[in-house]
C-alpha positions as CSV (number, residue, x, y, z in Angstrom):
1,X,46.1,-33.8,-119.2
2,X,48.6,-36.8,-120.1
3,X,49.9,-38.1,-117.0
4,X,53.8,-38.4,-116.8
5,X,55.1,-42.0,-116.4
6,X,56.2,-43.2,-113.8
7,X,59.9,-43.2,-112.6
8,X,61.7,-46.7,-113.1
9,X,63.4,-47.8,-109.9
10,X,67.5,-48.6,-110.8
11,X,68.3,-52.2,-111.3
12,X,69.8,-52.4,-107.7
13,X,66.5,-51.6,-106.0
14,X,64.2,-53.6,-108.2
15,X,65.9,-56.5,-107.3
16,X,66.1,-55.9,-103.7
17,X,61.4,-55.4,-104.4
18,X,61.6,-58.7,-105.8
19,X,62.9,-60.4,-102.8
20,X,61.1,-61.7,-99.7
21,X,60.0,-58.5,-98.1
22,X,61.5,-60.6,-94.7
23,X,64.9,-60.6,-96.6
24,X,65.5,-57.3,-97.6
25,X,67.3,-55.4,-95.1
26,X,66.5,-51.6,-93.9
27,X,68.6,-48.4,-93.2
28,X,66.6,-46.0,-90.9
29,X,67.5,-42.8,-89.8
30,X,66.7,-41.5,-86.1
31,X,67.8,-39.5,-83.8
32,X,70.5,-41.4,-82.4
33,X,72.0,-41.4,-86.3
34,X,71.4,-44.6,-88.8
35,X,70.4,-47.9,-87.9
36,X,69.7,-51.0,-89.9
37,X,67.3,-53.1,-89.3
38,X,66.8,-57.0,-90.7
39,X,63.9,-59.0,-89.9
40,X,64.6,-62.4,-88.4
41,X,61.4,-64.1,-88.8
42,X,62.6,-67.8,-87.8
43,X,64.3,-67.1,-84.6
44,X,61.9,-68.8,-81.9
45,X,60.5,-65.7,-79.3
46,X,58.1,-65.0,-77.3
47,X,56.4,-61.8,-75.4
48,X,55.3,-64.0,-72.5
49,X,59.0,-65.1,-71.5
50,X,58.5,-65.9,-68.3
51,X,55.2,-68.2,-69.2
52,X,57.8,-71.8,-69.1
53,X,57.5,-70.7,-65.1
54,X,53.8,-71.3,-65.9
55,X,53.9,-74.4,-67.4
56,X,55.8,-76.1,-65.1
57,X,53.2,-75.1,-62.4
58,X,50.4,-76.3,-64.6
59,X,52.8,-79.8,-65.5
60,X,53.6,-80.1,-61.7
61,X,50.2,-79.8,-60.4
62,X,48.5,-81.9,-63.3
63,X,46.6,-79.8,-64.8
64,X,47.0,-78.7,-68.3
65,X,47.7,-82.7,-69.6
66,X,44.4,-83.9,-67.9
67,X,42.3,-81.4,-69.4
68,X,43.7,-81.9,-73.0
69,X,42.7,-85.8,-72.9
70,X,39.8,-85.2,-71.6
71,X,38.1,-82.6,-74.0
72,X,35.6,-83.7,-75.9
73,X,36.9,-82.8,-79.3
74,X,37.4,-85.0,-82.1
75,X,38.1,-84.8,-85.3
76,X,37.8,-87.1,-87.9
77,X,40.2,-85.4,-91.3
78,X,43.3,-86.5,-91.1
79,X,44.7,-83.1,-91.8
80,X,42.8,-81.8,-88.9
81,X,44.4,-79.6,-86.0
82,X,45.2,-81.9,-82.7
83,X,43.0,-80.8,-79.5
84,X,46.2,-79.9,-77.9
85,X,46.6,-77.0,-80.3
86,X,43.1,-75.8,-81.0
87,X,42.4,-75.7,-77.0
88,X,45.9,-74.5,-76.1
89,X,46.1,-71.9,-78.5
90,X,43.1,-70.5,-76.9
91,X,44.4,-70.8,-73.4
92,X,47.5,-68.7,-74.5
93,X,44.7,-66.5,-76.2
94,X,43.0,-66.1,-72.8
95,X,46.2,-65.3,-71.1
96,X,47.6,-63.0,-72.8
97,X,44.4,-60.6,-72.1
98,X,42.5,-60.9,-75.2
99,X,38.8,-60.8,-75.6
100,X,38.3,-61.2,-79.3
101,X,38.8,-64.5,-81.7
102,X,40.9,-62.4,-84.0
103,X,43.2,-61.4,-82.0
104,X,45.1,-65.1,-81.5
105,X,46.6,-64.1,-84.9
106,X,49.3,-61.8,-82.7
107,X,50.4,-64.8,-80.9
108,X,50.7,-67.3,-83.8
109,X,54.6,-66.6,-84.3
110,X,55.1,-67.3,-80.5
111,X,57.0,-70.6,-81.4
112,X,58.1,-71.0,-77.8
113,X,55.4,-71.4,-75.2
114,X,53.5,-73.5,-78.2
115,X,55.8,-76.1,-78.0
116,X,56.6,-76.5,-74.2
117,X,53.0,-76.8,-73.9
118,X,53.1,-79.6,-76.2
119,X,51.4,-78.6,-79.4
120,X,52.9,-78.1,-83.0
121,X,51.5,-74.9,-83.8
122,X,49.0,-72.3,-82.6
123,X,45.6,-72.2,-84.7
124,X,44.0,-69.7,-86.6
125,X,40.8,-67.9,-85.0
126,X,39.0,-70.0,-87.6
127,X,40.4,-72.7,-86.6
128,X,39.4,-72.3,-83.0
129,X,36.0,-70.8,-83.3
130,X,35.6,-74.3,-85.7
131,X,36.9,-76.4,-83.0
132,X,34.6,-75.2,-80.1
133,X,31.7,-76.3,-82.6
134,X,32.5,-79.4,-83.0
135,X,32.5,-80.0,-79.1
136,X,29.1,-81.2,-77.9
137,X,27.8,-78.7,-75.4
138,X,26.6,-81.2,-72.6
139,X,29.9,-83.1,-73.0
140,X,31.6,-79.7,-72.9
141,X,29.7,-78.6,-69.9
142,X,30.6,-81.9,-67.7
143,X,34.3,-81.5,-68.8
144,X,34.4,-77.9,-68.1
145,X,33.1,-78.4,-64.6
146,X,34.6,-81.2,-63.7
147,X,38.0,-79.6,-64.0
148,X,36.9,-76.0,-62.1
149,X,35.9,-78.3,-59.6
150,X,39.9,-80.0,-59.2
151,X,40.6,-76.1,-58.6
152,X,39.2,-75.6,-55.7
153,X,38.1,-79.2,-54.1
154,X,41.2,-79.1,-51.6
155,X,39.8,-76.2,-49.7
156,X,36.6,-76.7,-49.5
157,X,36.6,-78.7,-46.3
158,X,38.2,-75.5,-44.8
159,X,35.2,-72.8,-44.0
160,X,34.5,-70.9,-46.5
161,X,31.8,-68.6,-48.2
162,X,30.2,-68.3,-51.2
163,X,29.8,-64.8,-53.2
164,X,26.6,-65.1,-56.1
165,X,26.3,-62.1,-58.5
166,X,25.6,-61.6,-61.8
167,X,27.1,-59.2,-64.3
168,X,26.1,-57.8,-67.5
169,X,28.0,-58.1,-70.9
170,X,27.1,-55.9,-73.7
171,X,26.5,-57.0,-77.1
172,X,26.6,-55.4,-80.3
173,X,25.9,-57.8,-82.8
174,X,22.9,-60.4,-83.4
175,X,24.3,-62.7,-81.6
176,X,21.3,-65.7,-80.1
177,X,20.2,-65.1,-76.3
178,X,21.3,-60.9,-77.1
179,X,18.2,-59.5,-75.9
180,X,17.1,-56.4,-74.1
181,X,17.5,-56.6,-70.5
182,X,18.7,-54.4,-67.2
183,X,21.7,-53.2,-68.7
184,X,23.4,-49.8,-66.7
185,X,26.1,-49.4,-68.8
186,X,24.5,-49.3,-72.3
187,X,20.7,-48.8,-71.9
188,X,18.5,-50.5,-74.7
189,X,21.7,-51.9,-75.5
190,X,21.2,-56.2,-76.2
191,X,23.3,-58.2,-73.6
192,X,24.0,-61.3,-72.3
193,X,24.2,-62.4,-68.7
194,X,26.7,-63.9,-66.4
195,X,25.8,-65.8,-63.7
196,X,28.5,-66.5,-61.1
197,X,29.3,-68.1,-58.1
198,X,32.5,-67.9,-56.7
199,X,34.6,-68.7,-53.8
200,X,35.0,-65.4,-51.6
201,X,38.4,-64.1,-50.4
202,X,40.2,-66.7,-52.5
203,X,38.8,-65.1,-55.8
204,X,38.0,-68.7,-57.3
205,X,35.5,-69.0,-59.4
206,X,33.0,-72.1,-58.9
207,X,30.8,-72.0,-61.8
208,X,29.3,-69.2,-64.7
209,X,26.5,-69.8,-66.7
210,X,25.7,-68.1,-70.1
211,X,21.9,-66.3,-70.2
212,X,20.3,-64.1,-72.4
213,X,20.0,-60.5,-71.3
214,X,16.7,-60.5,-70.1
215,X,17.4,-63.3,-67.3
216,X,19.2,-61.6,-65.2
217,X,17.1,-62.4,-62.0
218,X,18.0,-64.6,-59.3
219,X,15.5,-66.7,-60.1
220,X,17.1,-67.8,-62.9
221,X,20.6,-68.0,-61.2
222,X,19.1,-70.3,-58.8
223,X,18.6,-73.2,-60.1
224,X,22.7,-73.4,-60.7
225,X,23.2,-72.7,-57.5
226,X,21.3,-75.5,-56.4
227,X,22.9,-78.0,-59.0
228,X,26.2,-76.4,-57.9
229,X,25.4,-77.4,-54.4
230,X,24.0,-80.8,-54.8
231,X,27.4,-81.4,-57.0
232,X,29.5,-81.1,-53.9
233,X,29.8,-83.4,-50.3
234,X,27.2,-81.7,-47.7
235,X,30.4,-81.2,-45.2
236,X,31.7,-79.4,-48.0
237,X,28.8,-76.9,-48.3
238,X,29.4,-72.9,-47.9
239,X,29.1,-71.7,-44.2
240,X,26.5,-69.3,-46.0
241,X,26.0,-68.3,-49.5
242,X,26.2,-63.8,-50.0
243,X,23.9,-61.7,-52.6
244,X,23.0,-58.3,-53.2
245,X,18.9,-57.2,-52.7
246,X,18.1,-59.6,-55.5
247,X,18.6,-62.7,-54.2
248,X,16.6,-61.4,-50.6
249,X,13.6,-63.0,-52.5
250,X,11.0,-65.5,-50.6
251,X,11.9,-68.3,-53.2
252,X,15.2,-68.2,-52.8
253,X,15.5,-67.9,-49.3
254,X,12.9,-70.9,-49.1
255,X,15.0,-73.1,-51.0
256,X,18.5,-72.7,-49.2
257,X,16.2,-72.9,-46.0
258,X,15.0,-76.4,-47.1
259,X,18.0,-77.9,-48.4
260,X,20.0,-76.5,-45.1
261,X,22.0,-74.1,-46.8
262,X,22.6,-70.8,-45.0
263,X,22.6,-66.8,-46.4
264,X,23.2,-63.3,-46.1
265,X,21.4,-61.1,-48.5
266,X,20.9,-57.1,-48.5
267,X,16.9,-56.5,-49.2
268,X,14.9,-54.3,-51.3
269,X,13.2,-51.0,-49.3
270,X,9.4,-52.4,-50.0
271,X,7.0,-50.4,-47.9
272,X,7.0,-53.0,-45.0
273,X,10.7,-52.6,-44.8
274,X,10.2,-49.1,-44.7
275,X,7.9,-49.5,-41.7
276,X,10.3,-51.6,-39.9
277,X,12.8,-48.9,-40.7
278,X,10.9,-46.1,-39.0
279,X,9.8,-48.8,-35.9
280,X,12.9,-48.9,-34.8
281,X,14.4,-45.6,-35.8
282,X,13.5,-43.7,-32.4
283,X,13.9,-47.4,-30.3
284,X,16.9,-48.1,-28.5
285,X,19.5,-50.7,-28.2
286,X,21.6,-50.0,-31.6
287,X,24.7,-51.2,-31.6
288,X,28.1,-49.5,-33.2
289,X,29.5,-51.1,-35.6
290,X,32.5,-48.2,-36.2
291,X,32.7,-43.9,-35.7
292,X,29.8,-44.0,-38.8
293,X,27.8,-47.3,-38.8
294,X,25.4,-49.0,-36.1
295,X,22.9,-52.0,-36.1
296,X,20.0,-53.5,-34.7
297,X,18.0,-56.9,-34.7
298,X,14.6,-57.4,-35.9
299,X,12.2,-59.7,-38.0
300,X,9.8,-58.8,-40.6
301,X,7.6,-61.2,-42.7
302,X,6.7,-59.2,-45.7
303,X,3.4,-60.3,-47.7
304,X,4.2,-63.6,-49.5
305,X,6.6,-64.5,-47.3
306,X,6.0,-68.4,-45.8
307,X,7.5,-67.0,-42.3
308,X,8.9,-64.4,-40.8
309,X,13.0,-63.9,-41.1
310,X,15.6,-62.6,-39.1
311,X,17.2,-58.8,-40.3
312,X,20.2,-56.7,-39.4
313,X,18.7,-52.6,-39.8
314,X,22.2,-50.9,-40.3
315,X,22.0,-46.9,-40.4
316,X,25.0,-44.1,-40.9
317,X,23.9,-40.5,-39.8
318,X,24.1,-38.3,-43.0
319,X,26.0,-34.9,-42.6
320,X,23.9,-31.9,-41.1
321,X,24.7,-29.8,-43.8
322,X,23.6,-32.4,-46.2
323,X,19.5,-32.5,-47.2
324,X,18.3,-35.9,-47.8
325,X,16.3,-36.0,-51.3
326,X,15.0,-38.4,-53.5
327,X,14.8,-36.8,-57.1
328,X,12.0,-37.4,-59.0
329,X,12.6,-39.8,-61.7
330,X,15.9,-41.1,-60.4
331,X,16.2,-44.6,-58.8
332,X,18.9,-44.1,-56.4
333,X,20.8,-47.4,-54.5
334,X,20.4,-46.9,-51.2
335,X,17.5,-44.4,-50.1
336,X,17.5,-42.0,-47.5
337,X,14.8,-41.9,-44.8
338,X,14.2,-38.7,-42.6
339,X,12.4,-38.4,-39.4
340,X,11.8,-35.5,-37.6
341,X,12.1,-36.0,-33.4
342,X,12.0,-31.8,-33.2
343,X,10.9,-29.0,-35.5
344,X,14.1,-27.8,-35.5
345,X,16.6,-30.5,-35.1
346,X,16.3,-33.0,-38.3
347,X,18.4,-35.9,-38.0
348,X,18.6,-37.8,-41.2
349,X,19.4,-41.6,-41.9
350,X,20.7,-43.6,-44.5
351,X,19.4,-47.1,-43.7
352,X,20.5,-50.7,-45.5
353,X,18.1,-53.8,-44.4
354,X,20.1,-57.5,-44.5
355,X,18.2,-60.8,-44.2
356,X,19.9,-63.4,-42.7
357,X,19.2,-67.2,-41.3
358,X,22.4,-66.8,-39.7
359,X,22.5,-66.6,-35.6
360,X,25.8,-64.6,-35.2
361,X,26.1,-61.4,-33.8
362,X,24.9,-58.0,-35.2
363,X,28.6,-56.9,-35.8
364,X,29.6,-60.0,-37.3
365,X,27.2,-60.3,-39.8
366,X,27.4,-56.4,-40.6
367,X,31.4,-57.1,-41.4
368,X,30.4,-59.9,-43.5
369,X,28.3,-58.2,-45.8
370,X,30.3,-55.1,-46.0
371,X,33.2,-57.9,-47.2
372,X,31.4,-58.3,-50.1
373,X,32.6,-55.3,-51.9
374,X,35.6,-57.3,-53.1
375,X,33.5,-59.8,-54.7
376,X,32.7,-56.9,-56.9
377,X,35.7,-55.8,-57.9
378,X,36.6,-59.5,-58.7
379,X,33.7,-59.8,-61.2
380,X,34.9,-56.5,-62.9
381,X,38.4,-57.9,-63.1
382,X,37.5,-61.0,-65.2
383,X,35.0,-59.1,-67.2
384,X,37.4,-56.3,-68.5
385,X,41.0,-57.7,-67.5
386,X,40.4,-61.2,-68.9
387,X,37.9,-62.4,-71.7
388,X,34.7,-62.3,-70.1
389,X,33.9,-59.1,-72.2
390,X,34.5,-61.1,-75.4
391,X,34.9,-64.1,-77.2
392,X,31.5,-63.6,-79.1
393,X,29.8,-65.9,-81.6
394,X,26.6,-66.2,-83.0
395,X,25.6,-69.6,-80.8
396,X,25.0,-69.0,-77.3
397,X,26.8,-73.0,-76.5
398,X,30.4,-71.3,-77.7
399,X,30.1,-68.2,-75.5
400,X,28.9,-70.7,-72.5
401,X,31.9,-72.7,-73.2
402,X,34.7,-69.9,-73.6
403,X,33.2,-68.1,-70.5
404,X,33.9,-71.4,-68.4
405,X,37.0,-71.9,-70.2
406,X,38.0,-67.7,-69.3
407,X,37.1,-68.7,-65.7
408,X,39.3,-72.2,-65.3
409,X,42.5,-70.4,-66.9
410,X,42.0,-67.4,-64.3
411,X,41.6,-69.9,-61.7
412,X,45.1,-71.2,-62.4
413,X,46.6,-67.9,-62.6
414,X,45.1,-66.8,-59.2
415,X,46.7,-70.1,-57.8
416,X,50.1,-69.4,-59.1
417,X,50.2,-65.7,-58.3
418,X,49.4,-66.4,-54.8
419,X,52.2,-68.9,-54.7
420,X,54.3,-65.9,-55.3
421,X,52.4,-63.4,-53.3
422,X,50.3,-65.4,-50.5
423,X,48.8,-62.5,-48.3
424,X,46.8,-60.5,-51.2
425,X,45.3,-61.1,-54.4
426,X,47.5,-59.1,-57.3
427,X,45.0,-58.2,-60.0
428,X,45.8,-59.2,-64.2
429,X,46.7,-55.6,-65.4
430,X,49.6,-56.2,-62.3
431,X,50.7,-59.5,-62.0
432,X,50.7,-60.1,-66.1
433,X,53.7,-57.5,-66.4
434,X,55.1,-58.9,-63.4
435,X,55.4,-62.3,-63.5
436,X,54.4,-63.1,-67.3
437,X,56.0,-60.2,-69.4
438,X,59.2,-61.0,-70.7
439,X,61.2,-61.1,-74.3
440,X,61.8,-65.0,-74.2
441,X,64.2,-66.4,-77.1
442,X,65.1,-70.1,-77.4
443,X,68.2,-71.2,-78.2
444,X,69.7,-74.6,-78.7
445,X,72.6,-75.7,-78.1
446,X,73.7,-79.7,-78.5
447,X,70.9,-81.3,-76.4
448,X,70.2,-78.3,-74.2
449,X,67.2,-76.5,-74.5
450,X,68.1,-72.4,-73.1
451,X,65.1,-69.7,-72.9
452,X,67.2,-65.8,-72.3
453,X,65.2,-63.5,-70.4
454,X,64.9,-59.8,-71.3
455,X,62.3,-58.1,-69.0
456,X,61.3,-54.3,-69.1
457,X,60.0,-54.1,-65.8
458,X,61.8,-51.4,-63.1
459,X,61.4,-54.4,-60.4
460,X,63.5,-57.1,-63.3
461,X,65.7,-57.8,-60.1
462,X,63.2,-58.5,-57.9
463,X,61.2,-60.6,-60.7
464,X,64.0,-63.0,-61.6
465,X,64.5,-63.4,-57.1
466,X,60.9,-64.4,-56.7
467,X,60.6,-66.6,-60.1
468,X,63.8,-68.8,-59.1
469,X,62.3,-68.9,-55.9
470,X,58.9,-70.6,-57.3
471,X,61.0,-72.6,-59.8
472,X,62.9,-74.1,-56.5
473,X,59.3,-74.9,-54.9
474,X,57.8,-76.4,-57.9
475,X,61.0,-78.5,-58.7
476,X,60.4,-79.8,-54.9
477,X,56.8,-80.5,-55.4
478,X,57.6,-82.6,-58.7
């Protein structure tokens, strides 16, 4: 079967192929009737329009110049990228939400927020994976810390507490430290672990560290918690430091004891704290801590334990209806522990055991724990709103480095949402339509530098009210 040739386009249209593709200019047909289109592929936009409000906070409060100079990257080809580019095409990479390398290439046209940060051009991924290789991971580390630190070093002489967790983050490739470890979302799955420690109620975070998957124990969060400590002024110290059961270990404990630190940690149901459990189940003296929760004071010095520690027993009666069971096979996260006080009345218990060196009362120390639930729900913001789910290479020192770098840049975005909002905490997938997404075009016009505003929000009134106001508050602070 011959096959017939194909049709030759009319002079008219094979002239318009041979043009730039950006040139040639498009008639479509929809339903509100024909439309042409042309591309305009020099015009200077941007999708983050309302970003310049950014950078002046980040110019007024000295933040973005200081950490430019003092990055540890140099490069030696003439033809090189400046460290102004590589680092702050990154930063825009990491504010715009993304968690993959690959993915700066959809912000390497924005030829507006590039150059009021300063740089000539925004990097390849190449480019910026190469870059973070080239910085020397100990020289990385001190300049990474040194400017979380300047985030959060006003408040600290104001009370504060400090939340410790660590969170899991799945790996798929062969990436070094991406070993099999307690992972709950993807079992067998290779991970990595994230160690943080972070500054509660504010949502700052202090410090992350980078581990393989299978370290993903206190006991190897501890010794940054220590070194994170001994970094800052004793007057400047935590009133007391929060885990989960975890970190209710002897050596832990023992260590904040010695060095004067304070905690609050839940504990693990060992068969001693069982025992205390059903001591004081039928004992008096509970106090309530709401309609559903009550407490009561004990010690307990479980076998390897240097001395006996202070605990909090709180308990919440179960329905009646409802039979507690433990299913075989099935680790659940709080268990349920019945006692019968009359063949036919069965009251059943759900019990949670906290250790404490603190001497406040039983309510207090309750309320404190139970504000530790938003510590979680700041952990699984920066893991799956911002880039702590990404950013993977095959070198641990680059995924150590980005995960610091993920944490400053969110540190500077809480700040300046809170300037805006000052009574609650607005998370990413909110405040990034709110206060970042905007069609931005620059214009110039003699000497005069003009960014139009085109937002898509329902609340674009109330958006352009609250950035003049913060505009007005920065220019005063300048």
């Amino acid at each position: 079967m011959v096959r017939p040739p194909k049709p030759t386009p009319p002079k008219g249209e094979l002239s318009e192929m041979k043009k730039d593709p950006l040139s040639v200019k498009l008639e479509v047909d929809s339903f509100d009737g024909k439309i042409h289109v042309e591309w305009e592929p020099e015009a200077s936009v941007t999708p983050m329009g309302q970003l310049p409000f950014f950078i002046q906070f980040l110019k007024t409060g000295h933040r973005f110049e200081p950490w430019i100079n003092d990055c540890p990257l140099t490069y030696k080809s003439p033809n090189a990228p400046q460290k102004v580019d590589v680092i702050g095409s990154l930063m825009l990479s990491i504010l715009s939400g993304h968690k993959r390398y690959a993915h700066i290439g959809t912000i390497i046209g924005d030829k507006v927020n590039a150059q009021l940060l300063g740089m000539k051009k925004i990097v390849s991924d190449d480019s910026a994976r190469r870059g973070l290789k080239k910085i020397d991971e100990d020289e990385g580390v001190e300049w990474m810390q040194k400017h979380l630190h300047l985030c959060f070093d006003p408040l600290l002489t104001i009370p504060w507490i400090m939340d410790v967790d660590v969170t899991v983050k799945t790996i798929y490739g062969h990436q070094e430290g991406a070993v099999n470890g307690y992972n709950p979302h993807k079992k067998g799955r290779p991970s990595h672990t994230y160690h943080s420690y972070m500054m509660a109620n504010l949502k700052l975070i202090l410090e992350v560290e980078v581990r393989p998957g299978n370290q993903s124990q206190s006991k190897y969060s501890l010794p940054g918690l220590m070194e994170l400590l001994n970094r800052l002024p004793k007057r400047c110290w935590p009133e007391f430091v929060r885990g989960d059961c975890d970190w209710g270990s002897d050596r832990v404990m023992s260590e904040l004891e010695d060095s004067g630190c304070h905690y609050l940690f839940k504990m693990k149901k060992h068969d001693n704290v069982k025992k205390a459990i059903g001591n004081e189940h039928c004992s008096g003296g509970w106090v309530k801590y709401d309609n559903h929760w009550e407490g009561k004071e004990s010690v307990i010095k479980l076998s390897g334990w240097k001395k006996e520690r202070r605990i909090i027993i709180v308990r919440r009666r179960r329905p009646e209806n409802e039979i507690p069971m433990l299913e075989k096979g099935i680790k659940e996260r709080q268990q349920t522990l019945a006692l019968i006080e009359e063949p036919e009345n069965i009251k059943a218990y759900e019990y949670s055991v906290l250790v404490t060196s603190l001497d406040n009362d039983i309510v207090s120390i309750i309320n404190h724990y139970r504000n530790r639930a938003d510590c979680e729900n700041n952990f699984d913001e920066i893991k799956n709103q911002w880039g702590w789910g990404g950013y993977v290479t095959k070198d641990m020192a680059r995924c150590r480095m980005l995960a610091r770098m993920v944490a400053l840049v969110y540190n500077w975005w809480t700040l300046y949402v809170r300037l805006s909002n000052p009574d609650s905490h607005k998370e990413s997938i909110t405040s990034r339509p709110l206060l970042m997404s905007s069609i931005g075009k620059l214009t110039h016009s003699g000497n005069q530098k003009k960014i139009k505003l085109t937002s898509q929000h329902r609340w674009m009134y109330k958006i352009a009210k609250l950035q003049s106001e913060l505009c007005d508050f920065l220019a005063l602070q300048g």
